[in-house]
Backbone as CSV, one residue per row, in Angstrom:
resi,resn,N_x,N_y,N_z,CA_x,CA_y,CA_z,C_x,C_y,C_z
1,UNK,-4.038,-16.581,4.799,-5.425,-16.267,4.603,-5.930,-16.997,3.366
2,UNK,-6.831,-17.440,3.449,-7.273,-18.163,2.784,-8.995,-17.754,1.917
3,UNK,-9.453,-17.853,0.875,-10.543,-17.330,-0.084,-12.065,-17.228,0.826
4,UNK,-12.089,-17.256,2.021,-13.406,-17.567,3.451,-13.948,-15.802,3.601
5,UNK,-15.111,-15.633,3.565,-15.134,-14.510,3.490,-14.543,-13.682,4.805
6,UNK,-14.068,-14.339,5.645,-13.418,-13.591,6.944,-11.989,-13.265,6.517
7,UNK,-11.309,-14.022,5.421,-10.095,-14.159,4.656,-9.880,-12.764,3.882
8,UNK,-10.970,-12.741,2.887,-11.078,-11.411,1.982,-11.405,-10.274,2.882
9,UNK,-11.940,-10.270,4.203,-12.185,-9.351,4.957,-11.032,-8.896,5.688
10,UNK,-9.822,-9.633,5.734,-8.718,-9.157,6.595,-7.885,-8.842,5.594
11,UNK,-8.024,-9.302,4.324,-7.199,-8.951,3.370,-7.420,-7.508,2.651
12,UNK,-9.211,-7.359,2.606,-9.287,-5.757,3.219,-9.040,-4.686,3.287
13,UNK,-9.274,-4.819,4.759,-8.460,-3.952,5.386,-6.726,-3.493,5.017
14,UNK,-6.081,-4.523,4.581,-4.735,-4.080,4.629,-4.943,-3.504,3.374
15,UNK,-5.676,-3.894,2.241,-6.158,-2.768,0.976,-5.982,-1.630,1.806
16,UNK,-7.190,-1.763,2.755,-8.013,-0.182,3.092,-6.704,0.532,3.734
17,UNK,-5.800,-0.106,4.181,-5.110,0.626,5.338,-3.826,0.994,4.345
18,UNK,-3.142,0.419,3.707,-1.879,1.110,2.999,-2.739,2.340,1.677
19,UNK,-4.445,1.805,1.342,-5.257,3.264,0.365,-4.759,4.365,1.198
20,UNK,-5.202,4.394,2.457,-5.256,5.047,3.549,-4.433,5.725,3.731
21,UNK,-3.109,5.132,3.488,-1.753,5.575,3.939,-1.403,6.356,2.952
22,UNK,-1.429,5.864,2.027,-1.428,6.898,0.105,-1.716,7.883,0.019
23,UNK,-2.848,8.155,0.419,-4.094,8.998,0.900,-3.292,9.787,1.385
24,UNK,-3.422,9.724,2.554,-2.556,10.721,3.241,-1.225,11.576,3.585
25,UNK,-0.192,10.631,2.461,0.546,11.131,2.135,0.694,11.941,0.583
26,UNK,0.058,11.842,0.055,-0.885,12.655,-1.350,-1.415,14.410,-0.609
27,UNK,-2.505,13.647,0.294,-2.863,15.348,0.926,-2.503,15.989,1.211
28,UNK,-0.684,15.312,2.393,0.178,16.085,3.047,0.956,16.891,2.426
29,UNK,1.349,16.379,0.635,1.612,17.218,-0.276,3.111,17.722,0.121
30,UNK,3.632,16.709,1.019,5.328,16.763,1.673,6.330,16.336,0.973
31,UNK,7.175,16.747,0.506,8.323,16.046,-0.605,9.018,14.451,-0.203
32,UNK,9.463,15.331,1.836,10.005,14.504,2.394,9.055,13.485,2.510
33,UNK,8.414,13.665,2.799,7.618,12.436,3.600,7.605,11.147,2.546
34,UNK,7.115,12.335,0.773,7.272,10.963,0.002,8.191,10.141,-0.341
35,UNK,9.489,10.679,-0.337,10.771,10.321,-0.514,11.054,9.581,0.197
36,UNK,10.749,9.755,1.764,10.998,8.260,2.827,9.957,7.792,2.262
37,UNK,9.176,7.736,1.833,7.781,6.826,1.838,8.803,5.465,0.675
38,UNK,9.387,6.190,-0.368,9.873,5.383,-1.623,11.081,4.948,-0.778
39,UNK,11.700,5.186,-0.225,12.863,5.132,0.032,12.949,3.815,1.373
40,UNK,11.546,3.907,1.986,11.024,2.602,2.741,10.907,1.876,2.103
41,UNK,9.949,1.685,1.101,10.061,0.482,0.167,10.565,-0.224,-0.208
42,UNK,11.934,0.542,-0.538,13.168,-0.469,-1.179,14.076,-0.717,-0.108
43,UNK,14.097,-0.356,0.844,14.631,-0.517,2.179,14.197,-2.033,2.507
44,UNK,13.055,-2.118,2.844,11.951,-3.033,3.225,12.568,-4.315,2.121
45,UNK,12.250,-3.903,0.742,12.039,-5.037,0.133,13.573,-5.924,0.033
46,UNK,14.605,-4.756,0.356,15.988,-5.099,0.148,16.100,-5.954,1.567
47,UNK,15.579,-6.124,2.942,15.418,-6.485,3.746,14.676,-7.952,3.444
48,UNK,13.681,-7.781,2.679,12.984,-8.951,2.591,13.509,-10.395,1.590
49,UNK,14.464,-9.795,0.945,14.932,-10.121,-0.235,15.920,-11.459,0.131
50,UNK,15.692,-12.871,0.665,16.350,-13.659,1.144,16.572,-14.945,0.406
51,UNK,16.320,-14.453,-1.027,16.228,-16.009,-2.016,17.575,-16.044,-2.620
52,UNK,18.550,-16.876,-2.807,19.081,-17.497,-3.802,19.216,-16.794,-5.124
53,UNK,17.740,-17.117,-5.526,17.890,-17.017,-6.798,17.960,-15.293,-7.549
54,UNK,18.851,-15.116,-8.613,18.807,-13.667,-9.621,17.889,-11.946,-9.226
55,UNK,16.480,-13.044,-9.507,15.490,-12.062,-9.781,14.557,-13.207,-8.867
56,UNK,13.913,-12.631,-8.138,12.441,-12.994,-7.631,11.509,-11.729,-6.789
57,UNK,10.149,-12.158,-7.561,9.206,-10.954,-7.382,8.776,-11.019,-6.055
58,UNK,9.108,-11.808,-5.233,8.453,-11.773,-4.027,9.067,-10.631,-2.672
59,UNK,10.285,-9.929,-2.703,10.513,-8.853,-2.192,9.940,-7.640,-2.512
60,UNK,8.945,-7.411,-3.853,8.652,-6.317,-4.033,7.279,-6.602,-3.801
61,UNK,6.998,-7.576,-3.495,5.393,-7.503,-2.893,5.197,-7.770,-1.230
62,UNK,5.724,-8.455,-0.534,6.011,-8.401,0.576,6.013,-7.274,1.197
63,UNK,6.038,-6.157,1.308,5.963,-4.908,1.285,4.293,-4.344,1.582
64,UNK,3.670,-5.253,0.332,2.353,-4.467,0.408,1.469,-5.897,1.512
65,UNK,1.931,-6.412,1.662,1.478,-6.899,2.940,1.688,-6.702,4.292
66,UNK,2.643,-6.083,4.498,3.104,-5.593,5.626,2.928,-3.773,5.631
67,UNK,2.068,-3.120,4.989,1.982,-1.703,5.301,2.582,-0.788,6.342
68,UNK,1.969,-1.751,7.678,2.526,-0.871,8.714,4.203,-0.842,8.807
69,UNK,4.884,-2.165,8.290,6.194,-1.892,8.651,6.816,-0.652,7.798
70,UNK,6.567,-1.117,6.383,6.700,-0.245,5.449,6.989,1.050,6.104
71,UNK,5.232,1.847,6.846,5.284,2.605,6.690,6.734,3.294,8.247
72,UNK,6.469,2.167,9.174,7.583,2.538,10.436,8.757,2.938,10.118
73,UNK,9.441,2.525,8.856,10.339,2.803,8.386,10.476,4.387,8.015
74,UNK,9.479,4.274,6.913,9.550,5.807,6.552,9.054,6.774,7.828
75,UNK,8.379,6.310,8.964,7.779,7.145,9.955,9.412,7.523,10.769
76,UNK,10.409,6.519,10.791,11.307,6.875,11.502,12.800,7.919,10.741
77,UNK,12.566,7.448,9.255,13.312,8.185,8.346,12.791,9.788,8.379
78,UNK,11.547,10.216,8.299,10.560,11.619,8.118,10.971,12.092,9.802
79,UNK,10.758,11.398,10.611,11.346,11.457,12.321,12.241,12.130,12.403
80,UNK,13.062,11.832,11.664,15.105,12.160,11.911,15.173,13.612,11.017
81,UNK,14.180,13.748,10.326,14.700,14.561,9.508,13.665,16.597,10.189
82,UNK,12.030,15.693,10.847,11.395,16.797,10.810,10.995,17.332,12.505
83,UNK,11.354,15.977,13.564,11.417,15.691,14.530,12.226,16.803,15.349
84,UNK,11.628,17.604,16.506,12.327,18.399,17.424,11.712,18.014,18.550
85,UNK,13.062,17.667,19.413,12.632,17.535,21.073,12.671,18.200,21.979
86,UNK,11.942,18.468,22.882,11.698,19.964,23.845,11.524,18.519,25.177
87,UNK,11.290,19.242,26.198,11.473,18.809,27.888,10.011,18.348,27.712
88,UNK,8.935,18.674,26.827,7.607,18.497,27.214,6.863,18.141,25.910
89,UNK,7.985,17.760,24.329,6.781,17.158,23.812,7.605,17.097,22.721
90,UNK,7.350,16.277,21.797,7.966,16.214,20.626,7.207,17.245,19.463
91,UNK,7.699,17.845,18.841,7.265,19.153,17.706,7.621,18.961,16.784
92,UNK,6.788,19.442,15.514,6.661,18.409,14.293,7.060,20.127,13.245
93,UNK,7.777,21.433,13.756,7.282,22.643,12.954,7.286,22.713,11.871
94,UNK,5.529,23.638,11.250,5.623,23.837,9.862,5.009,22.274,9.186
95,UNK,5.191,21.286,9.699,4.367,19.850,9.336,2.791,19.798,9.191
96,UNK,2.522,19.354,8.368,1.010,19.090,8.290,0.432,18.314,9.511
97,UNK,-0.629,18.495,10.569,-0.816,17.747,11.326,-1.140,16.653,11.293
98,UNK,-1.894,16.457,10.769,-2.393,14.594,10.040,-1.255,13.895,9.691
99,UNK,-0.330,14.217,8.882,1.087,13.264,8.965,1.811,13.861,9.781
100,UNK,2.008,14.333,10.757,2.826,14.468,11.639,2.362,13.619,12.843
101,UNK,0.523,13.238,12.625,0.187,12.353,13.715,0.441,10.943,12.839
102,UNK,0.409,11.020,11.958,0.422,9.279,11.275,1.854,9.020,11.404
103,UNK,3.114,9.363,11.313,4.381,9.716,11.637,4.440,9.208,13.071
104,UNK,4.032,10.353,13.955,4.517,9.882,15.325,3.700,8.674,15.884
105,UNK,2.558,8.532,15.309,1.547,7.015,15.977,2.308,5.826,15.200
106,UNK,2.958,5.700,14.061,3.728,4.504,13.944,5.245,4.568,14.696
107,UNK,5.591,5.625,14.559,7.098,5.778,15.553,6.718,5.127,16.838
108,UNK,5.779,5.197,17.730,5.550,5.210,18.973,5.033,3.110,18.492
109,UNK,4.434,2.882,17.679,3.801,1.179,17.547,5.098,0.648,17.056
110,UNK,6.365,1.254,16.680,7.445,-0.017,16.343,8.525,0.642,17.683
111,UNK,8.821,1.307,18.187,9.411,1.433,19.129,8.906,0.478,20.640
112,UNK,7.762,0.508,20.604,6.961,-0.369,21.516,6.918,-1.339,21.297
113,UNK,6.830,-2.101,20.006,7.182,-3.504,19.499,8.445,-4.417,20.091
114,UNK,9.503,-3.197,19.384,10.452,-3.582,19.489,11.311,-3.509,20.866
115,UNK,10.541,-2.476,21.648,11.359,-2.654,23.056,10.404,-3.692,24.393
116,UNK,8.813,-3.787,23.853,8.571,-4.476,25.160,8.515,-5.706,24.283
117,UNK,8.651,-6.380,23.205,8.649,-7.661,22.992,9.473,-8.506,23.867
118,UNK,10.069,-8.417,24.062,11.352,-9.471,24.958,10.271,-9.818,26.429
119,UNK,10.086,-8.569,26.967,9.283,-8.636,28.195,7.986,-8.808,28.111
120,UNK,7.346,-9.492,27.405,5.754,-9.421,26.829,6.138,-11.175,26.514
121,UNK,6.963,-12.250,26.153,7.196,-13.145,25.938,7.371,-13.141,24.088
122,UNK,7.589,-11.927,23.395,7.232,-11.736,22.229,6.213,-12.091,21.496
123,UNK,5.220,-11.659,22.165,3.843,-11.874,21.608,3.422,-10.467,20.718
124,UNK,3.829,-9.340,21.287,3.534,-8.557,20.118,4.446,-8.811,18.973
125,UNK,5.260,-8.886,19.131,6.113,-9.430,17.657,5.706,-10.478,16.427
126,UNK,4.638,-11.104,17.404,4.165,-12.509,16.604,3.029,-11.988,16.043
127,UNK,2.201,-11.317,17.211,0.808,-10.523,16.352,1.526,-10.072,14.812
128,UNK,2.645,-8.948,15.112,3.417,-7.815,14.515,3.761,-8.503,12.964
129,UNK,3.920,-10.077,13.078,4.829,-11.148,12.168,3.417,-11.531,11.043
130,UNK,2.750,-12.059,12.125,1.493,-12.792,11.936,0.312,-12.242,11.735
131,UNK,-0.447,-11.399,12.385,-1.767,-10.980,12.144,-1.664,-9.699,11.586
132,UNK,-1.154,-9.537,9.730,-1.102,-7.996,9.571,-2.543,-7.096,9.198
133,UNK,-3.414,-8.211,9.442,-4.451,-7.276,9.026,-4.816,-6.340,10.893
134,UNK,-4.783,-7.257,11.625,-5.100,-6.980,13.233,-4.187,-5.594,13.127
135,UNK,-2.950,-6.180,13.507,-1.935,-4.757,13.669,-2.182,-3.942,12.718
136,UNK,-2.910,-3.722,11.331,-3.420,-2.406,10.657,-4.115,-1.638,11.385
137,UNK,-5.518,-2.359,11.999,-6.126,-2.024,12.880,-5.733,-1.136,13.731
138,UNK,-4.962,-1.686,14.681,-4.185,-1.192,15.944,-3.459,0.024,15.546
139,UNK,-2.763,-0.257,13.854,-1.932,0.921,13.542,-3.007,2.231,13.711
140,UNK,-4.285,1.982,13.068,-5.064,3.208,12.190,-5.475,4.058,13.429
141,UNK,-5.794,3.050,14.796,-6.272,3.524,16.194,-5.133,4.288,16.729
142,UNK,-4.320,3.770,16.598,-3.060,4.628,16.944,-2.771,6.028,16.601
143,UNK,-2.597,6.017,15.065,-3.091,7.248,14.009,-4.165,8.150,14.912
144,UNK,-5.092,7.700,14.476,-6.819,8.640,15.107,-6.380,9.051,16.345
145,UNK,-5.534,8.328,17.454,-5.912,8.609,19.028,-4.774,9.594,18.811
146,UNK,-3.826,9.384,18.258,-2.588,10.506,18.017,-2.699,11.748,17.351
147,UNK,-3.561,11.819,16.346,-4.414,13.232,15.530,-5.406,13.799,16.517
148,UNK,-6.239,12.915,17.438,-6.903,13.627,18.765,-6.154,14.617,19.391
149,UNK,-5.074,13.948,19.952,-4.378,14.959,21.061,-3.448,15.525,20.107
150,UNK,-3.107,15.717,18.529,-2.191,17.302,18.210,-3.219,17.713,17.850
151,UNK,-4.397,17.705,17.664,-5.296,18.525,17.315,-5.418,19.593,18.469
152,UNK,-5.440,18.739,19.358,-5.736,19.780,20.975,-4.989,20.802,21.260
153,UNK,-3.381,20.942,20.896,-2.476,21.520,20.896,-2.532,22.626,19.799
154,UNK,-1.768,24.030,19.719,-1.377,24.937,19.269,-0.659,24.740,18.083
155,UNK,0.198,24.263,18.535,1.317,23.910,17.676,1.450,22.400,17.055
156,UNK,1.832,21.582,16.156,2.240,20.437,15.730,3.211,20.033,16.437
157,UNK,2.558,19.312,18.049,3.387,18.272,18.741,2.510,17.508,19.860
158,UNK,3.132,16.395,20.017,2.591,15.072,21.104,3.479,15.509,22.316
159,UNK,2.605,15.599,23.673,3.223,15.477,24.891,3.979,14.639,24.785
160,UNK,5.052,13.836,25.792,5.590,12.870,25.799,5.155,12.105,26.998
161,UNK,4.116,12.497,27.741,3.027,11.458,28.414,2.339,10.542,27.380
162,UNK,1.573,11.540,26.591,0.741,10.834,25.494,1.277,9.915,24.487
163,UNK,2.943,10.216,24.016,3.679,9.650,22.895,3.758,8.424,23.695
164,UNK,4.486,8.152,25.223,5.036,7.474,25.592,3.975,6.624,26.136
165,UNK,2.700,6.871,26.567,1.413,6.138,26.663,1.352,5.216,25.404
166,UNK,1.268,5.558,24.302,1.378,4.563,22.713,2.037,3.588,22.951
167,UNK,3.369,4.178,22.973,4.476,2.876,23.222,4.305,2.108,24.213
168,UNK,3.488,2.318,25.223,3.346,1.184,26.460,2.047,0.090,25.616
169,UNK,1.132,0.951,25.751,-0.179,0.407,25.178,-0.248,-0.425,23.797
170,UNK,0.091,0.328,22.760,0.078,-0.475,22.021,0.573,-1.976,21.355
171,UNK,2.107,-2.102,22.376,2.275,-3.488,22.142,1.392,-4.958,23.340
172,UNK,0.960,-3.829,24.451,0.074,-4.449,24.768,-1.246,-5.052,24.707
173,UNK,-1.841,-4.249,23.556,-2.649,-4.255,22.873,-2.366,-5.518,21.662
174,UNK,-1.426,-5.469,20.999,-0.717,-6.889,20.718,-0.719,-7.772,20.582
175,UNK,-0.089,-7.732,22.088,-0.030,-8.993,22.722,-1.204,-9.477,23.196
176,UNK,-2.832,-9.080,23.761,-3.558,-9.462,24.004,-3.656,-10.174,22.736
177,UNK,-3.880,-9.128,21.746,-4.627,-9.412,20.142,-4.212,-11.413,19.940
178,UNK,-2.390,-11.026,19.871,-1.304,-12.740,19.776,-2.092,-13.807,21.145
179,UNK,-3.054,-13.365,21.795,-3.353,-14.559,22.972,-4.944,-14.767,22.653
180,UNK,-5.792,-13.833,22.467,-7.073,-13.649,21.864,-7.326,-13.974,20.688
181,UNK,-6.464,-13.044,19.945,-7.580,-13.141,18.562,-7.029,-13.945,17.261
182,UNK,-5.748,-14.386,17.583,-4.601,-15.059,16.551,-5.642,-16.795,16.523
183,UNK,-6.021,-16.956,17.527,-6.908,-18.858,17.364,-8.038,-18.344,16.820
184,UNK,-9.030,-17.391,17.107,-10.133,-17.229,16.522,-9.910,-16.999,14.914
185,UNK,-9.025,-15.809,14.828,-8.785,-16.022,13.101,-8.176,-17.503,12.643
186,UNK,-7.021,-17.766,12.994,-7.054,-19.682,12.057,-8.041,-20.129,12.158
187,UNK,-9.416,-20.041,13.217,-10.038,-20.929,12.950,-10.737,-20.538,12.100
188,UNK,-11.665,-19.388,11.703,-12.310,-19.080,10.888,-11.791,-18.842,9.756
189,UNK,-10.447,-18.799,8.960,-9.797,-18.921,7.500,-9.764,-19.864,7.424
């Protein structure tokens, strides 16, 4: 991305979307959640960390460009720990609903990544690689459409029609984005 005001506009969003994410893990006021939250980070950056040299700052920022992975990480670490499965829905008990939907809407966008990429020609992977302001997007819709339906519910949990709808959709969603919208942004940065 480059200084074009369509540049600072995608750059943005990924501001707006990891504020966002802060945000909401601040309100949720969850120990766990923050603990994977830190505990992604250095996960991530220890992942990213592929130089040669001693010391270089570029694993600990890499991180804040990639939000959503960041946060998949900790969505799947908080998963393992707060996650109960029933015949008809995944249950979040005693969880705040808002992160229990921001939780399961990234669980459901890297599970879908990572299982229909192969069969998609890995085009969501490339969006996933490449367009992180797009896939914020996609993440936050994910979020919202996933806080819709536990809102609807009694209890803190996603059908597993609805969970498993995400995971189809959203890397398809993607992959359109990697065939659509990946030439229109180079051209305009």
């Amino acid at each position: 991305m480059t200084a074009t005001p369509v540049g600072i506009l995608l750059l943005s969003v990924l501001v707006l979307f990891s504020l966002h994410m802060v945000w909401r893990l601040a309100r949720g006021r969850d120990g766990t959640a923050v603990a994977c939250f830190l505990a992604a980070y250095l996960l991530l950056a220890v992942l990213l960390d592929h130089h040669p040299e001693p010391v270089s700052i570029e694993p600990l920022i890499l991180p804040l460009f990639y939000p959503y992975a960041w946060l998949g990480i900790a969505a799947a670490m908080w998963a393992a720990v707060h996650m109960r499965v029933s015949r008809r829905a995944l249950r979040f008990p005693g969880r705040d609903v808002r992160l229990a939907a921001l939780f399961a809407s990234q669980l459901a966008l890297h599970l879908g990544v990572l299982a229909l990429s192969p069969w998609l020609e890995w085009r969501p992977m490339a969006a996933y690689v490449l367009v992180s302001p797009l896939v914020a997007v996609i993440s936050y819709i994910a979020y919202r459409l996933q806080l819709m339906e536990m809102r609807r519910r009694a209890d803190c949990e996603t059908t597993w029609v609805f969970w498993g709808g995400l995971c189809l959709l959203l890397p398809l969603a993607l992959a359109w984005l990697a065939v659509r919208a990946m030439p229109l942004l180079l051209y305009l940065t």
